[in-house]
C-alpha positions as CSV (number, residue, x, y, z in Angstrom):
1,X,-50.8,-113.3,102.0
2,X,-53.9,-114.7,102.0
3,X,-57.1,-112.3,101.9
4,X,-59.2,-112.2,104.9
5,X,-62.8,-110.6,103.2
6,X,-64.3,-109.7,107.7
7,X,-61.6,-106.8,107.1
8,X,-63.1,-105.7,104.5
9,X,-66.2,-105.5,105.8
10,X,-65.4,-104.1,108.5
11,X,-63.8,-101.4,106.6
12,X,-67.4,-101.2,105.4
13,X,-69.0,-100.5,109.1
14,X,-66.2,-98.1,109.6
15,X,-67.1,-95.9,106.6
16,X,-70.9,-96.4,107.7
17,X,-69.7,-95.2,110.7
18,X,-69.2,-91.8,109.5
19,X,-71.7,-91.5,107.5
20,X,-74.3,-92.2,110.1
21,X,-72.6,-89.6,112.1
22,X,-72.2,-86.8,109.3
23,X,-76.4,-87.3,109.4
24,X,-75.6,-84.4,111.9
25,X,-74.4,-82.2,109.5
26,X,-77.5,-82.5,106.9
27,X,-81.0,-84.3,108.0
28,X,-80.5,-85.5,111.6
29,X,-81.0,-82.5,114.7
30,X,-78.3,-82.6,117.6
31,X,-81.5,-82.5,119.8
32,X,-82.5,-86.0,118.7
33,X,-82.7,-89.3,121.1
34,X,-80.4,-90.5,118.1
35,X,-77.5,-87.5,119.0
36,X,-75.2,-90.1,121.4
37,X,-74.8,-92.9,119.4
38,X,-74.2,-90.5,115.8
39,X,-71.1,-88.6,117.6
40,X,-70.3,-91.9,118.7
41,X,-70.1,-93.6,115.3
42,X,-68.2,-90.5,114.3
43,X,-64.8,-91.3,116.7
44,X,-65.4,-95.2,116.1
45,X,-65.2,-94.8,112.4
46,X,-62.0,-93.0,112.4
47,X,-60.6,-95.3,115.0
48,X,-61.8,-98.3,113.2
49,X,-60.4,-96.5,110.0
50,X,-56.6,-95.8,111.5
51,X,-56.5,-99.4,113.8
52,X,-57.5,-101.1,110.9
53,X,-55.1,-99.4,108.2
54,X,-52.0,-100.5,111.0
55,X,-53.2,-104.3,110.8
56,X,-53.7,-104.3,106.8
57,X,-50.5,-102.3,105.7
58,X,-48.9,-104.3,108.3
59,X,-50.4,-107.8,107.2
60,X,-49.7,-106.9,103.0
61,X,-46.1,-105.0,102.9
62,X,-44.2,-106.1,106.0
63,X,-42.5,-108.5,103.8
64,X,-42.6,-106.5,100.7
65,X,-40.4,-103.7,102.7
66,X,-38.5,-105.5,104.9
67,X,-35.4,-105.1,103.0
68,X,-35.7,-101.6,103.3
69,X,-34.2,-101.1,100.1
70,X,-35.5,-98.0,98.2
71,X,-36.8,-100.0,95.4
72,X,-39.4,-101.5,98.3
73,X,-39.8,-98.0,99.4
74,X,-40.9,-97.1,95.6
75,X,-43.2,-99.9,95.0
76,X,-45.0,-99.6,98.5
77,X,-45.4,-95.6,98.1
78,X,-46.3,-96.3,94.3
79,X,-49.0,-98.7,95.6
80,X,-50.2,-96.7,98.2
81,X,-50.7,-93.4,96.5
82,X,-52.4,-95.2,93.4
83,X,-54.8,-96.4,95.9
84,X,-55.6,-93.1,97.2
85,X,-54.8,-90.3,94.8
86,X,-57.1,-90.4,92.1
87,X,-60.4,-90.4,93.6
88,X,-58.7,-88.0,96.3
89,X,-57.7,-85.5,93.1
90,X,-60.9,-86.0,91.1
91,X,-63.4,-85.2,94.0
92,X,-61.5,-82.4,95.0
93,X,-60.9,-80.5,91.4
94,X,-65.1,-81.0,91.5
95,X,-65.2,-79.3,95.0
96,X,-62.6,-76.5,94.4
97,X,-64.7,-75.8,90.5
98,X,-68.3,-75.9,91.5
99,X,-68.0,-74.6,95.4
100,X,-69.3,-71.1,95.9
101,X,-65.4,-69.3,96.5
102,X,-65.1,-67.6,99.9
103,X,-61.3,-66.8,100.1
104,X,-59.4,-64.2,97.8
105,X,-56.6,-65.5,95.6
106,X,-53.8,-66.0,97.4
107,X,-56.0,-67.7,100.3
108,X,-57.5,-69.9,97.9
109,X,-54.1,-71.0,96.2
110,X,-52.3,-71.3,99.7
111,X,-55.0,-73.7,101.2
112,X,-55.3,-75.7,97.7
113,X,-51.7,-76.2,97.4
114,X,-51.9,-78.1,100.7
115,X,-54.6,-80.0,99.7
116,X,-53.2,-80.8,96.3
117,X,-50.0,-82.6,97.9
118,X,-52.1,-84.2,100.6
119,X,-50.6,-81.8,103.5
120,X,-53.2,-80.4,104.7
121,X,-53.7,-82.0,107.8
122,X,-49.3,-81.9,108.7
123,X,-49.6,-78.3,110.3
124,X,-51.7,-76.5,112.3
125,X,-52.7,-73.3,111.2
126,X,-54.3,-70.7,113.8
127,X,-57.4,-68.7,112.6
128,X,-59.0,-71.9,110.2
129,X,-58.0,-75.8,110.3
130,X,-56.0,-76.5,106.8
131,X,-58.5,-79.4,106.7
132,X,-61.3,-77.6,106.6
133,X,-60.5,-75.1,103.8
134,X,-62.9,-77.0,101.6
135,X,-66.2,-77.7,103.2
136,X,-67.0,-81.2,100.9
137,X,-63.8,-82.0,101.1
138,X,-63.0,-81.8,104.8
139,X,-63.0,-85.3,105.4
140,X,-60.0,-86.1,103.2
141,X,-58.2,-84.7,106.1
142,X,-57.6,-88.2,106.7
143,X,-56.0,-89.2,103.5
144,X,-53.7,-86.4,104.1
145,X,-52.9,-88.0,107.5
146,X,-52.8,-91.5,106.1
147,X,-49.7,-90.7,103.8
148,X,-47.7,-89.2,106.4
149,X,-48.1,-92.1,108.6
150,X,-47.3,-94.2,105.6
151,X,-43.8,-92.6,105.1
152,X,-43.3,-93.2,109.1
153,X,-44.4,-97.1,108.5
154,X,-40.7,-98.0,107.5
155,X,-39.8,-97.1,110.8
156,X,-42.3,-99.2,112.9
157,X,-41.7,-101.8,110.7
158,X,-38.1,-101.8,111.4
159,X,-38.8,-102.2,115.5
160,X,-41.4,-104.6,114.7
161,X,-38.7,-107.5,113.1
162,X,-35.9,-106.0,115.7
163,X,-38.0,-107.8,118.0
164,X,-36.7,-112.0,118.7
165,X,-38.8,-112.5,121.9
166,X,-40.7,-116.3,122.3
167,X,-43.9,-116.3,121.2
168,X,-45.1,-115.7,125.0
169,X,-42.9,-112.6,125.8
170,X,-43.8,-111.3,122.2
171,X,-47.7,-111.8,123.5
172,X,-47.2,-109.8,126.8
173,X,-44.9,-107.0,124.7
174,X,-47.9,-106.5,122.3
175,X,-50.5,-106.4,124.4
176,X,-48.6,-104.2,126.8
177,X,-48.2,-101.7,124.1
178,X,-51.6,-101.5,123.0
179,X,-52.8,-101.2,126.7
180,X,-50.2,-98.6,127.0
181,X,-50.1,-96.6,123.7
182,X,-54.8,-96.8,124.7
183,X,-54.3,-95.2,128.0
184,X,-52.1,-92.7,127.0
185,X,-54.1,-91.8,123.9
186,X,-57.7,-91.8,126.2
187,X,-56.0,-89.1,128.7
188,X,-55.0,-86.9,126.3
189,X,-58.3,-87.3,124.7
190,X,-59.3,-85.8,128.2
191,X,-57.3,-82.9,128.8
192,X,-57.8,-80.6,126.1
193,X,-57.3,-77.6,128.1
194,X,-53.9,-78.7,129.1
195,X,-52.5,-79.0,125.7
196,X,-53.8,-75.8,124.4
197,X,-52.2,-73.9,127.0
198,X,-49.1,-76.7,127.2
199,X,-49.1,-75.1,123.1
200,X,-49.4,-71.8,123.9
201,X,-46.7,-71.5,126.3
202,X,-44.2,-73.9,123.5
203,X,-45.1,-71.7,120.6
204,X,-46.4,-68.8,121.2
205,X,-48.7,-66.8,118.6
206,X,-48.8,-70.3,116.2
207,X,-51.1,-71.9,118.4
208,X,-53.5,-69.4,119.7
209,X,-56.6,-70.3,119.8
210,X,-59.6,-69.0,117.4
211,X,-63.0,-70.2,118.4
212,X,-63.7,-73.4,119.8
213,X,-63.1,-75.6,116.3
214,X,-59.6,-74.4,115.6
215,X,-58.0,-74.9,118.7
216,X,-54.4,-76.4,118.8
217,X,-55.6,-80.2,120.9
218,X,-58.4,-80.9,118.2
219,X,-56.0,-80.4,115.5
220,X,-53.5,-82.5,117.3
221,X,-56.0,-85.3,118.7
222,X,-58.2,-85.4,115.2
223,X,-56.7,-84.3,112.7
224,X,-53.1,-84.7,112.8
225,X,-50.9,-87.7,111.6
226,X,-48.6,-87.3,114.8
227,X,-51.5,-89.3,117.1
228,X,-53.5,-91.0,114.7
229,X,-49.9,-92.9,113.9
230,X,-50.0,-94.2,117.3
231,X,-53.7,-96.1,116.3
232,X,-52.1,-97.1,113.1
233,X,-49.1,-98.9,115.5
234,X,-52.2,-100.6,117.7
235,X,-53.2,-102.3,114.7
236,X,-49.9,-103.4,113.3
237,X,-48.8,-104.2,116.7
238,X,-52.1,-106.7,116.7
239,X,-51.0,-107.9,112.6
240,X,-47.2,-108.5,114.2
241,X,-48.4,-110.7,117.1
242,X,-50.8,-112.9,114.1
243,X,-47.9,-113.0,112.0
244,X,-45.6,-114.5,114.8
245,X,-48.8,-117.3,115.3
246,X,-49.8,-118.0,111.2
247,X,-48.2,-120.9,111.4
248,X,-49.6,-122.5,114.5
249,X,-53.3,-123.3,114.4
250,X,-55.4,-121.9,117.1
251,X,-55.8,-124.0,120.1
252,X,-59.5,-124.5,121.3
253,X,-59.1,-122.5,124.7
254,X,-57.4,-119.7,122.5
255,X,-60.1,-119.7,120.1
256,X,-62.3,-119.1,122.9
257,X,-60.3,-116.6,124.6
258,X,-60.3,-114.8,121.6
259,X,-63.5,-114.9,120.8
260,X,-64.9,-114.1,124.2
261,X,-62.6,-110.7,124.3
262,X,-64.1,-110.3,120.7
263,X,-67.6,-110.2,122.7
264,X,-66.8,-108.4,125.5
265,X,-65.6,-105.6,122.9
266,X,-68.5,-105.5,121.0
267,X,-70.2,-104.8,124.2
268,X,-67.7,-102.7,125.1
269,X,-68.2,-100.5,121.5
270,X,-72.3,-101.3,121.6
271,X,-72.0,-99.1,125.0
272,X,-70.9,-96.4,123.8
273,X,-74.2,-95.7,122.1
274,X,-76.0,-94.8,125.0
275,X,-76.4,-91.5,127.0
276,X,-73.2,-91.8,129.5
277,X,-75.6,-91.7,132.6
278,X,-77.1,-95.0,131.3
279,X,-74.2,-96.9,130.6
280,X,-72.9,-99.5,133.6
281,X,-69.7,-97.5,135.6
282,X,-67.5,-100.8,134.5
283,X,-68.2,-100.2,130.8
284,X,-67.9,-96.0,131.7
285,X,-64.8,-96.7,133.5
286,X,-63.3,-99.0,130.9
287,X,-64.0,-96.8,128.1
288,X,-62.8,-93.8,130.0
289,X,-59.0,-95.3,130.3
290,X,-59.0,-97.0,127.3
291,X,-61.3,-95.3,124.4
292,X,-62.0,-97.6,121.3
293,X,-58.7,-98.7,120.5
294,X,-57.9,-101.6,122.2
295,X,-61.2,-102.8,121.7
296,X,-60.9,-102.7,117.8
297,X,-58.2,-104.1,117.9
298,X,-59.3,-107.2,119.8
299,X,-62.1,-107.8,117.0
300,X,-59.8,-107.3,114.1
301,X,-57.3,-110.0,116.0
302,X,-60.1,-112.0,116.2
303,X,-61.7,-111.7,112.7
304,X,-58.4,-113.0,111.4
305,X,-57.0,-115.4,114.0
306,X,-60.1,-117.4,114.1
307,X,-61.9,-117.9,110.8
308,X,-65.2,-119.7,110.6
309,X,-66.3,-118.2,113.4
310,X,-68.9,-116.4,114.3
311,X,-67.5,-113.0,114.0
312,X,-65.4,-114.1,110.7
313,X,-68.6,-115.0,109.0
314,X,-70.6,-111.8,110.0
315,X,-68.0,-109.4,108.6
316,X,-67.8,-111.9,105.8
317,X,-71.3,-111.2,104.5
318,X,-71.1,-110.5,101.0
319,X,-73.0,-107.3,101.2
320,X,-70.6,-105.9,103.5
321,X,-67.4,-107.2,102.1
322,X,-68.6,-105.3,98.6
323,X,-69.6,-102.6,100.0
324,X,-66.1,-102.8,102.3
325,X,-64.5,-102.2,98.4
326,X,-66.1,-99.6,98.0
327,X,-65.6,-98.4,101.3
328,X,-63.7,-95.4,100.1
329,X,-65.7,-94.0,97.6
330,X,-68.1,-94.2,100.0
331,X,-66.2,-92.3,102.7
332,X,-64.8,-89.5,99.8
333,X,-67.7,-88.4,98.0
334,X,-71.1,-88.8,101.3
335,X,-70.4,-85.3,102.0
336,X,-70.9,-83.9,98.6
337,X,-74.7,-85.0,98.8
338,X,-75.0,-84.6,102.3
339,X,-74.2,-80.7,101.4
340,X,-77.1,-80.9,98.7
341,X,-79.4,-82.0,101.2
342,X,-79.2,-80.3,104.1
343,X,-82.4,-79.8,105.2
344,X,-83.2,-81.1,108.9
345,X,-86.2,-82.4,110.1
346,X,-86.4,-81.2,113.6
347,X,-89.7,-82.9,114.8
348,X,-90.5,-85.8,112.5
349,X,-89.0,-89.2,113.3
350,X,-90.1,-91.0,110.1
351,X,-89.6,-87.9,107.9
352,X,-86.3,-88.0,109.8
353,X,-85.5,-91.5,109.0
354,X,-86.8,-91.7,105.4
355,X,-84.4,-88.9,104.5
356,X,-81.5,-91.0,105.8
357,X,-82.4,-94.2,104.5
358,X,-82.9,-92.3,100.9
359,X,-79.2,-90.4,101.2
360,X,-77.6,-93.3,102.3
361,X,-78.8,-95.9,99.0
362,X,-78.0,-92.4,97.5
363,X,-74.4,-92.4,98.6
364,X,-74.1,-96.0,97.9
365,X,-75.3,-95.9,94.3
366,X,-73.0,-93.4,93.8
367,X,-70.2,-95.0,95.4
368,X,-70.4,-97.9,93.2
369,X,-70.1,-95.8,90.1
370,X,-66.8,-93.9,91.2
371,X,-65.7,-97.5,92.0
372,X,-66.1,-98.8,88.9
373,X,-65.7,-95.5,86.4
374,X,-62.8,-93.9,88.1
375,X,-61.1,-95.4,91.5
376,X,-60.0,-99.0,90.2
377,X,-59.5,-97.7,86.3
378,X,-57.3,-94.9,87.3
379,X,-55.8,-97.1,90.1
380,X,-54.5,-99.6,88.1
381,X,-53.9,-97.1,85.4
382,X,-51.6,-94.4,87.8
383,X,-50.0,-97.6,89.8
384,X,-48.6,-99.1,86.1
385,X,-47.1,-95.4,85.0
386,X,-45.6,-94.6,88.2
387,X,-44.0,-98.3,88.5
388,X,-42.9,-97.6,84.9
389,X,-41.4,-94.7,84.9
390,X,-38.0,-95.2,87.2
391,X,-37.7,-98.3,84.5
392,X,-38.4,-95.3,81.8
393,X,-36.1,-93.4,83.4
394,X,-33.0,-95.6,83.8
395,X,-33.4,-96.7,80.6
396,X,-33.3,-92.8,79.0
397,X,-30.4,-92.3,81.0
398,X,-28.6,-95.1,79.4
399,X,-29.3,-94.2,75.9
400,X,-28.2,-90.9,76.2
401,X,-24.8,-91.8,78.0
C-alpha cells in the first residue's frame, strides 16, 4: 500500500499530546491557566493514538490477513510484536532495576509477570491498577491494550469484507457506526457512577472500589482493551470506507466536503482547549455526545483521501513525519525524565515554560537515540528470528523423523 507520511505525523502530535499533558505530573501546576487544555491533550492523545492504530493496521494487513490462514495470523502477530516489544522490554527491565522497590516479593513478581507478557492492562485488580504497578512505566498500559486488540483485529476484519453493500450504502453503514459506536462511547464516558455500582452489583468484592484512581469505570474507560477496541474499529471503519474509494479519484465537491468536515473538526478538537464555560454550547453540545472520536477520524479520512491538500501537506512536514517515527520512543521513555525532574514551578510563567521547552528537546534527543540504537535494530532483528523460527522448526522436525 502506498505510504501516506500526514499519518505519521500525526502519530507525532498524538505522542506530543501526552507529553504536553504529563507536564502535570513534573513542571506544570494543576492551578495554571494552562490546566484545561493539558488534561485535554491527555484524552486526545490516546484517542488520536487508538483511532489512528484502527485506520493504519487496517490500511497495511487487511490484505495480508484476509485469508485468515494461521500463517497470516503468524506473520501479522510476528510483525506487530517486533514493533513493540523491544523497546517495551528494555525500558521496563531499566524501570523494574533502578526504581526504588516498594512491594515485597511476591507483589513485585505478581505485578511484573503481567507486565512482562503485556497483560497488565486485561484485568482489573481492586486495591492498585495492574498498570500502574510501575510508576515510569505506567504508560505502557497502552501497549498492553494494543496487543489485545490486535488478537481481536481478525475478527473485525472478518465483518469488514462480509460486507458487499454499493459504495453509497457502504458510506451511510460507516458513518452510522462511527456516529454510533461515538455516542455510545461519550455516555459511558459520563456515567462513571453507574458502572461502578452496575460492577459492584455483577461481581461483587472484585470490583470494589479503593480510592478514587482505582475504581472499576476508569479501568474500564482508560485503561482496558475491551473500550479502547471500539476506537481502534472507528478508525478501521474510516480505512474500510477509503479502501472501498482507492480506486476512484475524489470528485471536487467531495474534496471539499471532506476537507470542510476536516475544518470543522479541527475546530471541533481546538475547543476543547478552553475552560468549558468559554466554549460556544454548539461545540459543548457536540463534544458532549460525541467526544473526540468521530472528529479524528474525520481528519485522518481526510489526510489520506485528499492528498496535496492543505491538511495532507501540514501533517506532511518533515519535522513532524520524523519525529512521527519516533513517535514511540518518544511516548515509552518521556516519563522516565519527567520523574527526574519533577520539580513544579507554581508561580513563574517563564520559569514554567523554560523547564518544558528544555524536557521536551530532552525527551526528543533521547528519543532519537533509542530509535536508532535499540527500537529499529532490535525490530528488524526480533521480526527475522521469530519469522524464522516456525521455518527452523518444521525443518527440525523433518530431520528427526
Amino acid at each position: 500500500m502506498p505510504d501516506i507520511p500526514a499519518l505519521t505525523g500525526l502519530r507525532f502530535w498524538a505522542a506530543f499530546s501526552i507529553i504536553l499533558h504529563h507536564l502535570l505530573i513534573s513542571i506544570v501546576p494543576r492551578d495554571t491557566p494552562f490546566e484545561t487544555m493539558l488534561v485535554a491533550c491527555g484524552s486526545l492523545g490516546m484517542t488520536t493514538f487508538f483511532v489512528l492504530s484502527g485506520f493504519i493496521i487496517h490500511y497495511n494487513y487487511h490484505y495480508k490477513v484476509s485469508d485468515f490462514s494461521i500463517r497470516s495470523y503468524w506473520e501479522f502477530f510476528v510483525a506487530r510484536f517486533s514493533r513493540l516489544y523491544p523497546l517495551y522490554l528494555a525500558l521496563l527491565l531499566l524501570d523494574v532495576t533502578t526504581a526504588e522497590r516498594r512491594l515485597n516479593w511476591f507483589g513485585f513478581t505478581f505485578i511484573l509477570t503481567f507486565f512482562i507478557t503485556m497483560t497488565q492492562s486485561w484485568i482489573y485488580l481492586p486495591g492498585g491498577l495492574l498498570p500502574l504497578g510501575f510508576h515510569r512505566s505506567s504508560v505502557s498500559w497502552s501497549v498492553s491494550t494494543e496487543m489485545l486488540i490486535y488478537a481481536a483485529y481478525p475478527a473485525l476484519l472478518w465483518v469488514l469484507l462480509k460486507d458487499r453493500s454499493s459504495h453509497t450504502a457502504r458510506i451511510v453503514w460507516v458513518l452510522a457506526s462511527i456516529l454510533g459506536i461515538s455516542l455510545a462511547l461519550a455516555c459511558l464516558n459520563t456515567v462513571p457512577d453507574m458502572i461502578d455500582s452496575l460492577a459492584l452489583r455483577t461481581f461483587g468484592w472484585w470490583a470494589r472500589q479503593v480510592g478514587e484512581q482505582y475504581t472499576f469505570s476508569i479501568w474500564l474507560m482508560f485503561y482496558s482493551p475491551y473500550m479502547r477496541f471500539f476506537e481502534f474499529s472507528i478508525g478501521a471503519l474510516a480505512c474500510g470506507m477509503l479502501l472501498r474509494r482507492r480506486d476512484m479519484s475524489p470528485t471536487l465537491i467531495e474534496r471539499r466536503l471532506i476537507l470542510f468536515l476536516a475544518a470543522a473538526s479541527l475546530l471541533m478538537v481546538a475547543s476543547t482547549f478552553f475552560p468549558r464555560t468559554s466554549r460556544p454550547e454548539p461545540l459543548r453540545a457536540a463534544f458532549t455526545y460525541t467526544g473526540y472520536y468521530p472528529w479524528i477520524a474525520a481528519m485522518i479520512y481526510a489526510c489520506a483521501r485528499a492528498p496535496g491538500s492543505w491538511l495532507d501537506r501540514f501533517f506532511s512536514l518533515s519535522p513532524f513525519v520524523t519525529l512521527g517515527e519516533w513517535s514511540y520512543s518518544i511516548y515509552l521513555f518521556h516519563i522516565f525524565l519527567y520523574h527526574a525532574v519533577s520539580t513544579k514551578s507554581a508561580s513563574n510563567p517563564s520559569l514554567i515554560f523554560t523547564q518544558s521547552v528544555l524536557i521536551i528537546l530532552a525527551v526528543f534527543a533521547s528519543a532519537y537515540v533509542l530509535y536508532t540504537f535499540i527500537e529499529m535494530p532490535w525490530r528488524k532483528r526480533t521480526k527475522a528470528w521469530l519469522l524464522a523460527w516456525p521455518i527452523g522448526l518444521r525443518k527440525a522436525s523433518t530431520t528427526a523423523s
